[in-house]
C-alpha positions as CSV (number, residue, x, y, z in Angstrom):
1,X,71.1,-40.4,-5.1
2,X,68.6,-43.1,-6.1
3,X,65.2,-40.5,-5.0
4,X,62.6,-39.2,-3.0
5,X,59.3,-40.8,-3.2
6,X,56.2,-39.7,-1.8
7,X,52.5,-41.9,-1.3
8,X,49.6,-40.3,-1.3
9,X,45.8,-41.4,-1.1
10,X,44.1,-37.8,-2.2
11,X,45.5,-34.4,-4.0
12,X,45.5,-32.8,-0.6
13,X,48.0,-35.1,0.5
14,X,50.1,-35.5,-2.8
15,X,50.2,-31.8,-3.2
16,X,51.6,-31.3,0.8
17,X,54.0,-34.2,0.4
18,X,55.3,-32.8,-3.2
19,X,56.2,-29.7,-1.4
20,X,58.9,-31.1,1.3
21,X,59.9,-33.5,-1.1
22,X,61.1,-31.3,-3.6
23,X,63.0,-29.1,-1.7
24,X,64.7,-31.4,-0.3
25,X,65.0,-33.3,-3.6
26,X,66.9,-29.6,-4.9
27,X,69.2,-30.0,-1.9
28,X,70.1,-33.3,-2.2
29,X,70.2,-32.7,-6.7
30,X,67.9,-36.0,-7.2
31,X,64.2,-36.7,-8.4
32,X,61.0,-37.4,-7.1
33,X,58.8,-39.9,-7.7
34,X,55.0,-39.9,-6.7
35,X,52.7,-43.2,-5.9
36,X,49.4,-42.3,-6.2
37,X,46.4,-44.2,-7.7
38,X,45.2,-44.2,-11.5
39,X,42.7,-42.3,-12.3
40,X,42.4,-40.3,-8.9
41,X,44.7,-37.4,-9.6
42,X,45.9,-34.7,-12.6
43,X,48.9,-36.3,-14.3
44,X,50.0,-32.8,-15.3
45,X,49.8,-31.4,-11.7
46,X,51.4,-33.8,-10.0
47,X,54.4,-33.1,-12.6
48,X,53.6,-29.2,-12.2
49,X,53.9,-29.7,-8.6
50,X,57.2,-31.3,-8.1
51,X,57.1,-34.6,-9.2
52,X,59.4,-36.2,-11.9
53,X,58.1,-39.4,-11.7
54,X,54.4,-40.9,-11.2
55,X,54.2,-44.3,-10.4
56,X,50.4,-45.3,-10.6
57,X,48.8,-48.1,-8.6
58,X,45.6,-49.7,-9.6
59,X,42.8,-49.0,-7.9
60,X,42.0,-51.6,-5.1
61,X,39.0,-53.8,-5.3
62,X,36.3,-52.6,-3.2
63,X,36.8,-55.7,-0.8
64,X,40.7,-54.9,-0.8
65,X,42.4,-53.0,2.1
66,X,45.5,-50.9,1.5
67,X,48.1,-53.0,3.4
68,X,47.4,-55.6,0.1
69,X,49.8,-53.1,-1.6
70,X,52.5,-53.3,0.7
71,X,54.5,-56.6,-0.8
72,X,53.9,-54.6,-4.0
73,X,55.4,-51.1,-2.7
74,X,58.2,-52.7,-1.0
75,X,59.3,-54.9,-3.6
76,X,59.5,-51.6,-6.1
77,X,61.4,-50.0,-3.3
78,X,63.9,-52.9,-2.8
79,X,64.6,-52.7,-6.8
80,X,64.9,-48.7,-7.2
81,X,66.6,-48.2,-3.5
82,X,64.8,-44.9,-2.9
83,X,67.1,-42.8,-0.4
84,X,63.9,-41.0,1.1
85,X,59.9,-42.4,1.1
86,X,57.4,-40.1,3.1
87,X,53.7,-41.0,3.5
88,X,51.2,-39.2,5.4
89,X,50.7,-39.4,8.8
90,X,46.6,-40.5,8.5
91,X,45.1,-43.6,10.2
92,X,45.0,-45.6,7.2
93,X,48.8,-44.9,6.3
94,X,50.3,-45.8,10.1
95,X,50.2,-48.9,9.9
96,X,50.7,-49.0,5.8
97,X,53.8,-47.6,7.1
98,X,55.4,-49.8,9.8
99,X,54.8,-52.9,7.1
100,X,56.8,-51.3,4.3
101,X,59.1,-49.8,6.9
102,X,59.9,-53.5,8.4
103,X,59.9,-55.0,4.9
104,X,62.4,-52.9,4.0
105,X,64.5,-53.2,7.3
106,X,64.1,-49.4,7.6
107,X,63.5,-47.0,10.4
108,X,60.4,-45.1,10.5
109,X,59.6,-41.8,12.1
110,X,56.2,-41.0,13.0
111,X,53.6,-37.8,13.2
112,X,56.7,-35.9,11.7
113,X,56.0,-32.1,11.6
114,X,59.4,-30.7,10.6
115,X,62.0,-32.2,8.0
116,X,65.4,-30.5,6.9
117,X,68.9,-31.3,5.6
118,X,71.9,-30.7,7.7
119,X,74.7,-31.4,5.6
120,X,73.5,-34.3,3.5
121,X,71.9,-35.8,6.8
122,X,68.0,-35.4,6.8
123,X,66.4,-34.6,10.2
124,X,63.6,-35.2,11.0
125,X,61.1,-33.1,13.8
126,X,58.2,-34.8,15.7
127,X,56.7,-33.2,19.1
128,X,57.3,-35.3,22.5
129,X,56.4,-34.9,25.8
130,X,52.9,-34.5,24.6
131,X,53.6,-31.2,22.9
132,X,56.4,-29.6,25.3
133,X,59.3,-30.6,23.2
134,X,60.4,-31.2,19.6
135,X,62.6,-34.3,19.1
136,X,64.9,-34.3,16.5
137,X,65.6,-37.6,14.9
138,X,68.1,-38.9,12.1
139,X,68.1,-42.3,10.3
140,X,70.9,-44.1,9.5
141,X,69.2,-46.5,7.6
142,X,68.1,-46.5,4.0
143,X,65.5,-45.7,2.9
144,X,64.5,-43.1,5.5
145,X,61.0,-42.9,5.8
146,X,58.6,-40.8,7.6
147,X,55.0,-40.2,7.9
148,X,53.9,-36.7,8.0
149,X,51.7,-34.6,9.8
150,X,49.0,-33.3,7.7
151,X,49.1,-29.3,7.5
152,X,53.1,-29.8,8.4
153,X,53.7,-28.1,4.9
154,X,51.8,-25.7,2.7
155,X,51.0,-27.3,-0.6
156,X,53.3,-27.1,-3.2
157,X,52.9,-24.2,-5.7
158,X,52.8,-25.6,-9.7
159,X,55.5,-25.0,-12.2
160,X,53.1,-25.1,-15.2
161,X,54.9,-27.5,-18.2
162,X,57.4,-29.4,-16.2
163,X,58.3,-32.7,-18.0
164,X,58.3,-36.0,-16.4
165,X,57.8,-40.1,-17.0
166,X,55.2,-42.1,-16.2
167,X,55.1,-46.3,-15.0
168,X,52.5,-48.1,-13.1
169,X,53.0,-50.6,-10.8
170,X,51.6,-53.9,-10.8
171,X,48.5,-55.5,-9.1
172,X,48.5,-56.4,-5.8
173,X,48.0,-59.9,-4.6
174,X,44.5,-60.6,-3.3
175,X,44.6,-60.4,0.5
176,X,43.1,-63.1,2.7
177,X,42.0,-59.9,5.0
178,X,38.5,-59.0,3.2
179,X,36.5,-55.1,4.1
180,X,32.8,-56.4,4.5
181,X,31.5,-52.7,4.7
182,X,32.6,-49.5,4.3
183,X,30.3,-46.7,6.3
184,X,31.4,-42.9,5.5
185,X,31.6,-40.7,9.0
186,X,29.7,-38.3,8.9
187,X,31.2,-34.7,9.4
188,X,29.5,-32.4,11.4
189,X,31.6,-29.2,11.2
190,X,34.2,-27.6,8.0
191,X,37.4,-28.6,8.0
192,X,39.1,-25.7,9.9
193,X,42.4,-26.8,8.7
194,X,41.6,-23.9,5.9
195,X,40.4,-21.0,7.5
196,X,42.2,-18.5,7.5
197,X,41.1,-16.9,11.0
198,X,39.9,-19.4,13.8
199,X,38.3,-18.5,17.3
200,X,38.5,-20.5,19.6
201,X,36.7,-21.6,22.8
202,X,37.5,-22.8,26.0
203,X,36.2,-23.6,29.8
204,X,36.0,-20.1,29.9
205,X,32.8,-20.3,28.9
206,X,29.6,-21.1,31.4
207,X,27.0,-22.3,29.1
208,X,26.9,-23.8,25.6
209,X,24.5,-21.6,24.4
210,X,27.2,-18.7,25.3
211,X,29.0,-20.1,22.3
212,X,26.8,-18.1,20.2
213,X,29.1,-15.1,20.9
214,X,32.5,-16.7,19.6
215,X,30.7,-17.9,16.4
216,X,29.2,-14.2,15.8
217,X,32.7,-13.0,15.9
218,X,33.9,-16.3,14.0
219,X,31.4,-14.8,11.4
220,X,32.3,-11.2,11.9
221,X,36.2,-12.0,11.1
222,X,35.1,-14.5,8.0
223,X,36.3,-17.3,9.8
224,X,35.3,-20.9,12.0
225,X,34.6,-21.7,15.4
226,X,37.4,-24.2,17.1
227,X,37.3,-25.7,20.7
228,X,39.6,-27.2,23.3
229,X,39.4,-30.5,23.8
230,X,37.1,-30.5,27.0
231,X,34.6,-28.6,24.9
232,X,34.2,-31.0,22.0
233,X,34.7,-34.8,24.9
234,X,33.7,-33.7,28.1
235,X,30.8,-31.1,27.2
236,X,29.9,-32.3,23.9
237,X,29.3,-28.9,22.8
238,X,31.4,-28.6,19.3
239,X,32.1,-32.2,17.3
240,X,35.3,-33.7,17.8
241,X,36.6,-32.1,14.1
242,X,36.6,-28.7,15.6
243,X,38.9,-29.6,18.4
244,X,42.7,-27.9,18.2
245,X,45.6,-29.7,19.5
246,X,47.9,-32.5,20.1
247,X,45.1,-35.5,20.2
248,X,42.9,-33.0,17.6
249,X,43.7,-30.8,14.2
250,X,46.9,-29.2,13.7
251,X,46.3,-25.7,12.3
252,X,48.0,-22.6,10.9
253,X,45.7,-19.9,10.4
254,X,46.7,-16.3,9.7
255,X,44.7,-15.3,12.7
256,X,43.6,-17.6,15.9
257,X,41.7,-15.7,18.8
258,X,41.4,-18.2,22.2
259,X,38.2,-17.4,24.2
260,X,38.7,-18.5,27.8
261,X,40.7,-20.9,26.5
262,X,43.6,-21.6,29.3
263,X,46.6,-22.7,26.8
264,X,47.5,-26.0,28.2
265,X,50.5,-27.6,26.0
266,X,48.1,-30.1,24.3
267,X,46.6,-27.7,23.0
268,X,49.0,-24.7,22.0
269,X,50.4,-27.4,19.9
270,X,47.7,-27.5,17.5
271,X,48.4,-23.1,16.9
272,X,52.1,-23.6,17.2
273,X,52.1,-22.5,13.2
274,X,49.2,-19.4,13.6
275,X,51.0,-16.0,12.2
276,X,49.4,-14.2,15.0
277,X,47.8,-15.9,18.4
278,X,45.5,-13.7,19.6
279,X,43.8,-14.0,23.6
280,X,41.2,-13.1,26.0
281,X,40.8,-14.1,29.6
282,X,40.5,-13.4,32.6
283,X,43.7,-15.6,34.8
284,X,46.2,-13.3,33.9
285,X,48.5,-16.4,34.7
286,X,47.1,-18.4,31.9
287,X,49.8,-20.2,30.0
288,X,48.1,-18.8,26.8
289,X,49.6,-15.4,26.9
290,X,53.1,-17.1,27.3
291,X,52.4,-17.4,23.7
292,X,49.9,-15.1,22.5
293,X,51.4,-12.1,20.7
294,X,48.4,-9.5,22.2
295,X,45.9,-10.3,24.5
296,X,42.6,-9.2,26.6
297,X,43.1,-9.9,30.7
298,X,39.1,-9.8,31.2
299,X,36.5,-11.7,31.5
300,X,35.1,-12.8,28.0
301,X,31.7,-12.1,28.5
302,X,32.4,-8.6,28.9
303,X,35.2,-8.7,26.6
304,X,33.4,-10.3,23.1
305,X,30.2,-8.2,23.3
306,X,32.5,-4.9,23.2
307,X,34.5,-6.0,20.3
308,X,31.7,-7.7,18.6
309,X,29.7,-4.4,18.8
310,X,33.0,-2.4,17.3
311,X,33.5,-5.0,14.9
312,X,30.0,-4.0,13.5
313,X,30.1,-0.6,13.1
């Protein structure tokens, strides 16, 4: 087996991608290498982590985009014949992707959320149907490479003094595609990604100013306020980084509490990794308690000053 390797802009993402790569890199007896940029990222964790091999990239030129590293990537990838190459599943990396990927004459699979061997085939998990089914694919081709889905995996857990070799990769080429100007998005909210208790709100509730309730008990619990995704488009009442689902965050909190939140598929996909799912409201019949594992049938604003006021003694 020629390897796993991983790409990764940030820790986060190195540390995620480490984590499925080297289990399957144990069941398959075969290494994994990392490409991540110099200077960004601990050497020794990255080792620690999984990794056998770091590959460094130079940093781009602030004018560069990162599809000027894809004739570099692929060209490494056509000499050392890598039998896996996973990336994350991020905006910038998509189409980073599909270039290598068609460089390479390899199949892709996208927004993965599950990966596993069967035998010595690996398959691959993604969500279809907009969150009512889970497709399982399998590549022929080599390499096989997949984007993942960030918060698919837990970060991998360091093996303090693991040994491994180092290269770096050359320059790219300068592109003819130039950035003018780079403007940071500003965030408006925490990334809820992390908590580890999230309550959620829905069209249950009548006014935005009723909010203040879930966020007391947000507070209460030592956790964030979430939304659906008619809270945070349609009403405009949370920003868009609080919003849970298919076309929003994926999370995997130890706790998640919907408030008047009705459980449409979009949306149970984003809690489809909560330890316990948690519900109040007051349509018996809401798809939410088809997977909820206790609820509340009431109506919330009767509901969420009761438990608040228990909660505080």
């Amino acid at each position: 087996m020629a390897g796993i390797w991983i790409f990764a802009e940030n820790r986060g993402q190195a540390l995620e991608l480490l984590s499925i790569a080297r289990s399957l890199a144990d069941g398959l007896d075969t290494k994994v290498s990392a490409l991540v940029f110099k200077g960004g990222q601990d050497e020794q964790e990255l080792l620690d982590c999984g990794a056998d091999e770091i590959m460094y990239m130079p940093a781009l030129a602030a004018d560069q985009a990162l599809d000027s590293y894809v004739p570099v990537i692929s060209e490494a990838a056509g000499k050392n014949d890598p039998d896996i190459f996973l990336l994350p599943a991020i905006s910038a990396c998509k189409d980073f992707a599909a270039r290598i990927a068609n460089r390479l004459e390899a199949g892709l699979c996208s927004n993965c959320i599950g990966l596993k061997l069967e035998v010595k085939d690996v398959v691959m998990e993604r969500l279809a149907y907009g969150g009512a089914a889970v497709q399982k694919v399998v590549c022929e081709c080599r390499p096989v490479m997949a984007t993942i889905m960030p918060g698919a995996f837990n970060a991998a857990v360091p093996a303090p003094g693991r040994k491994g070799s180092v290269s770096e990769l050359p320059g790219p080429p300068a592109s003819p595609v130039k950035i003018l100007e780079k403007k940071a998005k500003e965030k408006a909210a925490r990334n809820i990604t992390e908590s580890r208790v999230i309550v959620s709100v829905g069209r249950g509730f009548e006014k935005q100013e009723d909010l203040a309730m879930a966020k007391e008990l947000a507070n209460l619990l030592g956790g964030e306020i979430a939304c659906t995704r008619p809270i945070s488009e349609e009403m405009k009442w949370l920003p868009e980084e609080l919003c849970i689902g298919l076309s929003g965050v994926q999370v995997k909190p130890e706790l998640y509490i919907g408030v008047g939140v009705s459980g449409q598929v979009q949306h149970v996909t984003g809690i489809r990794n909560a330890r316990v799912i948690a519900a109040i409201n007051k349509d018996e019949n809401a798809p939410i308690f088809g997977v909820a594992d206790m609820g509340i049938i009431g109506d919330l604003y009767d509901a969420l000053p009761k438990i608040i006021k228990e909660l505080k003694g």
